[in-house]
Structures are given as C-alpha cells and as structure tokens.
Backbone bond lengths (Angstrom), bond angles and torsions (degrees), N, CA, C in turn:
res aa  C-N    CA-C-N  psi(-1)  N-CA   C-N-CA  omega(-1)  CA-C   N-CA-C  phi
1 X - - - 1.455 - - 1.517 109.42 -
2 X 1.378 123.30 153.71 1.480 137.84 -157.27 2.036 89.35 -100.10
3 X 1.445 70.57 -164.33 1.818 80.86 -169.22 1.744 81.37 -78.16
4 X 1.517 106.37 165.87 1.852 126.69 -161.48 1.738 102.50 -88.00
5 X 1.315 116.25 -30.37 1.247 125.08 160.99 1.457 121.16 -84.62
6 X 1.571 104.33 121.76 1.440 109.02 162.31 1.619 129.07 -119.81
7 X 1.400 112.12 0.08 0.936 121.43 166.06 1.344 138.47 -152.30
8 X 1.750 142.52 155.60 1.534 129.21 163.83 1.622 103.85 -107.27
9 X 1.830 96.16 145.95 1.569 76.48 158.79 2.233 84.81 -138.07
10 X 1.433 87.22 158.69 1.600 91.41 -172.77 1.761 103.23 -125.97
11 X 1.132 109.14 124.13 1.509 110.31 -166.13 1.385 112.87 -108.48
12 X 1.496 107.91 117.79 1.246 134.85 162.63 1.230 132.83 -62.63
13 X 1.993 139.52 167.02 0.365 126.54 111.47 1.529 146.85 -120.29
14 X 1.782 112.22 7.94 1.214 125.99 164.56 1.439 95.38 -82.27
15 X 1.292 146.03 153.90 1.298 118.45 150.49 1.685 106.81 -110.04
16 X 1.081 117.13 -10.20 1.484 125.72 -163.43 2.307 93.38 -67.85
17 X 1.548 81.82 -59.40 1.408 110.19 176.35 1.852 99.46 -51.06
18 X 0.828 97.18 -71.05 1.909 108.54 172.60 1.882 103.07 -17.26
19 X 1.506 105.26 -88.49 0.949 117.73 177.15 1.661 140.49 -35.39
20 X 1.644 97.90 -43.62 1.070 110.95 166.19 1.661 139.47 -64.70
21 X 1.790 95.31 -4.72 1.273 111.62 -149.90 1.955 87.95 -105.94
22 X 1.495 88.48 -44.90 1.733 94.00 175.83 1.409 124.32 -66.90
23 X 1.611 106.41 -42.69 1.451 106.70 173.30 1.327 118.34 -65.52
24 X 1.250 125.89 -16.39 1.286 127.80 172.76 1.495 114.28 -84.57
25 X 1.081 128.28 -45.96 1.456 122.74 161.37 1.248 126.26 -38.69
26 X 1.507 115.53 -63.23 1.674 127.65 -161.27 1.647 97.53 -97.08
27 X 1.505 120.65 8.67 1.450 92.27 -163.93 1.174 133.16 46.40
28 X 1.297 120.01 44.58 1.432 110.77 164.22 1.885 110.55 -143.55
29 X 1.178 100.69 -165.60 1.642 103.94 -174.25 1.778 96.57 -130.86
30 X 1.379 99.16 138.27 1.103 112.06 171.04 1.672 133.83 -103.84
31 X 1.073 128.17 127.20 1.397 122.17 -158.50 1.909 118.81 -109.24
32 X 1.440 95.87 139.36 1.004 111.71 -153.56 1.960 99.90 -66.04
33 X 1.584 110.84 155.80 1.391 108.29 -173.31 0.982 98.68 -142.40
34 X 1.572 122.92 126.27 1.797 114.52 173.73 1.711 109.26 -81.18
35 X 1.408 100.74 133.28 1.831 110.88 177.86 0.919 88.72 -143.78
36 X 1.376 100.45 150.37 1.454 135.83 -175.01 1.262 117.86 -63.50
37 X 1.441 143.22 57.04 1.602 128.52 179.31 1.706 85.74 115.42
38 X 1.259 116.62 22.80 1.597 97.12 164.38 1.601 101.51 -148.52
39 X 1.207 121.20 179.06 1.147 121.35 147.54 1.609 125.99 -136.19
40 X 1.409 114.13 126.45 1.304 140.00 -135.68 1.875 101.42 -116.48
41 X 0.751 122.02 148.51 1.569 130.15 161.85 1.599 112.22 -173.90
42 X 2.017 107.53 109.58 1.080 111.85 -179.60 1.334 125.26 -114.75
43 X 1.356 104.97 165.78 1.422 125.88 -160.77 1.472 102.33 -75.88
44 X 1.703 113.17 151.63 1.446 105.76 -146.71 1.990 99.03 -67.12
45 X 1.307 109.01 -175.91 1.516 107.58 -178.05 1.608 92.82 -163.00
46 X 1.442 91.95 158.03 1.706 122.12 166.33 1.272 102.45 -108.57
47 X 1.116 117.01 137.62 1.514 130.75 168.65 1.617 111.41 -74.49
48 X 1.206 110.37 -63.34 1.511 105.94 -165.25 1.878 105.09 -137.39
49 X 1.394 114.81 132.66 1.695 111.50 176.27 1.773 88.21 102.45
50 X 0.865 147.30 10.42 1.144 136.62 -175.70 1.600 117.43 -120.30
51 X 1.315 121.60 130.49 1.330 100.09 153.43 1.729 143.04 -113.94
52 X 1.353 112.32 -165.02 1.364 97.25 -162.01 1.570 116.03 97.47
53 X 1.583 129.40 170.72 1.178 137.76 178.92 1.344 87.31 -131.92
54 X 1.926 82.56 152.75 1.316 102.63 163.20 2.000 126.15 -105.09
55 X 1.278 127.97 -145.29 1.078 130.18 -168.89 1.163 111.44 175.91
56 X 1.652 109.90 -177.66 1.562 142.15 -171.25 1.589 132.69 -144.57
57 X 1.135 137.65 135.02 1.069 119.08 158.35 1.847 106.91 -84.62
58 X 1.396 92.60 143.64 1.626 81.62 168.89 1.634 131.54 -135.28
59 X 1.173 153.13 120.16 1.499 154.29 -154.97 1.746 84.74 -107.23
60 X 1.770 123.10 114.32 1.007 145.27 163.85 1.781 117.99 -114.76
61 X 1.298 126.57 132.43 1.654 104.43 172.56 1.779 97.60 -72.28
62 X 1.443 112.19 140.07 1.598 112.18 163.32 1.526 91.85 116.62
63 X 0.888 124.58 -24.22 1.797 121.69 -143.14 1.855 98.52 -131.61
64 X 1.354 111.90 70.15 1.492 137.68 171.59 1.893 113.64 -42.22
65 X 1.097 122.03 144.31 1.106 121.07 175.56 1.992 107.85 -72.37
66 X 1.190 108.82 -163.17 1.233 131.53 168.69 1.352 106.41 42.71
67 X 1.643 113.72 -156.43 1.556 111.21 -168.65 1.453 116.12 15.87
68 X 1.447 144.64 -125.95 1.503 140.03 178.96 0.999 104.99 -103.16
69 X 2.132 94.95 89.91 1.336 108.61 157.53 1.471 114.62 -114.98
70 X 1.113 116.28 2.65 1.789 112.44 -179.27 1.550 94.65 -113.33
71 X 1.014 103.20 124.61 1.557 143.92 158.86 1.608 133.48 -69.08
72 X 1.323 127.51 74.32 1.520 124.55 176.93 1.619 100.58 -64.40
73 X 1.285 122.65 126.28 1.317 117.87 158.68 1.683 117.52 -118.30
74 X 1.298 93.53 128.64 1.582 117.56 -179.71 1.461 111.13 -47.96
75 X 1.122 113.71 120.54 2.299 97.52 158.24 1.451 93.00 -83.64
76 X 2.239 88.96 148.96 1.481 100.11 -165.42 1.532 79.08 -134.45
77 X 1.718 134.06 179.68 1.182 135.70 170.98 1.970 94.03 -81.63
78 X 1.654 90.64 -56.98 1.605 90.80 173.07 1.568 116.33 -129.18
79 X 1.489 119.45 100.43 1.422 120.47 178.97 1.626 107.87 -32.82
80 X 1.415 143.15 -40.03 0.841 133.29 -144.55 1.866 103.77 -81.58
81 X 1.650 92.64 -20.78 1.786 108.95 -171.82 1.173 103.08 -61.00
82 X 1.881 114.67 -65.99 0.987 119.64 171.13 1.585 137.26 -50.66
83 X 1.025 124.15 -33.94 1.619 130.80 -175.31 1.754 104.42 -75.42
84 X 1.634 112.46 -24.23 1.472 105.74 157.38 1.271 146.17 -70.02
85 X 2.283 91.31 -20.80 1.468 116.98 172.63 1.538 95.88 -55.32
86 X 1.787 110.74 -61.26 1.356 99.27 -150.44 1.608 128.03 -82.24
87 X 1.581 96.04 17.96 1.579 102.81 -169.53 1.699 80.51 -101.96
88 X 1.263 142.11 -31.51 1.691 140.58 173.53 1.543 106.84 -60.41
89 X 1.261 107.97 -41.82 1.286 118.54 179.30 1.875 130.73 -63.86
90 X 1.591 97.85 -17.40 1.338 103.65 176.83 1.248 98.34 138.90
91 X 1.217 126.79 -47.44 1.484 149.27 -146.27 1.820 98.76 -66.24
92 X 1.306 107.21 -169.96 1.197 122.51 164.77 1.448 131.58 -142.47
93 X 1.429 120.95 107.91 1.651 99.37 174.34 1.617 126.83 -57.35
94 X 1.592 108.95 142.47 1.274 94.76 -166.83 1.909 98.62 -108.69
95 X 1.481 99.11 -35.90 1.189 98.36 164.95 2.202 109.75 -131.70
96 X 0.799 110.49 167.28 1.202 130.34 -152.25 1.692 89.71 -98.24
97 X 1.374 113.58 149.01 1.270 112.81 171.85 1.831 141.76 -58.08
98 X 0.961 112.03 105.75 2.020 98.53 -151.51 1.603 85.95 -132.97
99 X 1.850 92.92 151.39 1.011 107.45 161.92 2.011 139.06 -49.97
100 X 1.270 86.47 166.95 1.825 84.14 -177.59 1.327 106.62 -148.06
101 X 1.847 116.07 7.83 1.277 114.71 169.18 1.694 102.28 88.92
102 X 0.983 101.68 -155.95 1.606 101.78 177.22 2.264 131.58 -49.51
103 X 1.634 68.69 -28.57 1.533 76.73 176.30 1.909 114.48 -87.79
104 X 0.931 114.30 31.30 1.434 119.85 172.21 1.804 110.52 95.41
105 X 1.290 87.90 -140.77 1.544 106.69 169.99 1.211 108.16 -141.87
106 X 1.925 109.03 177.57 1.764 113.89 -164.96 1.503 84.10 -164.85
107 X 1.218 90.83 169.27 1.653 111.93 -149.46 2.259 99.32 -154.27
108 X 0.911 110.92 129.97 1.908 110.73 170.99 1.484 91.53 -112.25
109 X 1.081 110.23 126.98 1.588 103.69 147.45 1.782 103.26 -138.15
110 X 1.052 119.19 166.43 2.034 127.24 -169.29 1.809 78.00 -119.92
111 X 1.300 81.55 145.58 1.268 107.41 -172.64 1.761 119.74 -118.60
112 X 1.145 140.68 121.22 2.106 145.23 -125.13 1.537 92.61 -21.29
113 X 1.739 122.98 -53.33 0.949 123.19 -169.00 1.224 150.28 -66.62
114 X 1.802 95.83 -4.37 1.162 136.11 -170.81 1.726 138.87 79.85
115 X 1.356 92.88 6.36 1.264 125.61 164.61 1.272 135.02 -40.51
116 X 1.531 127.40 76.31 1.470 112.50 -166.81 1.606 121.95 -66.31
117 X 1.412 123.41 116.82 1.676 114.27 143.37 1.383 132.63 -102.28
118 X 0.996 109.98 166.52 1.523 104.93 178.89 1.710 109.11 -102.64
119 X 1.379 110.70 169.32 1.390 116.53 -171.31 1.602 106.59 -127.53
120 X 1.261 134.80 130.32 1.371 117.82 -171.64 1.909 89.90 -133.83
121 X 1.487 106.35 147.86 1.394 118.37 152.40 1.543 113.55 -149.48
122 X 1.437 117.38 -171.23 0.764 124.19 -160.57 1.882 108.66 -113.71
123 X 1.205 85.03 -16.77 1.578 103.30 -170.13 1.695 104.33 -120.50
C-alpha cells in the first residue's frame, strides 16, 4: 500500500478570487476539470514516479469555505466499505458513496470529532 493520502480538496467560494490567490503564491497555474455539479480547478500533478499529493480548489452548492473546508481524502479499494467503517466507528456519513465519472468515486464521512474527510476509490 502507497502513502494513506491521495488527495486535497480546498473549498471555495469566490473561485476567480480563490485562484488568483494560489497562483500567486506557488507560482503556478491551475487547470480547469469538468465535475459533475461542481466546479473544480487543480493544482498541477505527476501521475506516476512522483511524490507527494496533489489537489483542487473547489466551488460546490452546500460545501462553505473556511472553518472545515479542506478535505484530505483517503484512497480506499472501495470508498463505500470504508465510509460504513466510519459510521460503526462513531463517525458519521456525511455523504454516501457517488460517482465522479472517470475519476472514480468519493465518499464524506466526519470523523468522533467531527472532522470531515473524504474517501476516494476507484471501484
């Protein structure tokens, strides 16, 4: 198994403002990603030989900036396995396991403390 993190996502709600704020920091440009019911633009990435994770800013309706708005999401074999662990576990699902189109699936669950992460697989 790889490192337990595979992804960030950081939630906006200017995104224009968002963007401008990151590309100016890190020097870099962020690229636009079509999702289903969101809008996404991520930070550059290596696919394979690289380390580290990558990320997103993201503008969702429901899903507020600040306080817990950045999101570590776990790789799972099947998000849906896990997000049942963590509702047995104490936790709570916040959202239910759903598609993402080519890029797999994702899963929210808050964790005793109330802590949201996300859960991602592929399957």
């Amino acid at each position: 198994m790889g490192n337990p993190v595979g992804w960030f996502e950081i939630y906006v709600q200017d995104m224009k403002r968002a963007r401008t704020f990151y590309e100016a920091v890190f020097g870099l440009a962020l690229t636009h990603m079509e999702m289903p019911g969101m809008e996404m633009w991520a930070f550059p990435m290596e696919q394979q030989g690289a380390s580290g994770v990558s990320g997103a800013l993201i503008r969702m309706q429901g899903l507020a900036s600040g306080g817990n708005s950045t999101i570590v999401y776990f790789s799972c074999k099947d998000c849906g396995v896990e997000a049942g662990k963590a509702a047995r576990a104490g936790g709570s699902v916040h959202k239910d396991k759903t598609s993402i189109g080519e890029h797999g699936f994702f899963a929210l669950v808050l964790d005793t403390e109330g802590n949201m992460i996300g859960l991602h697989s592929m399957a």
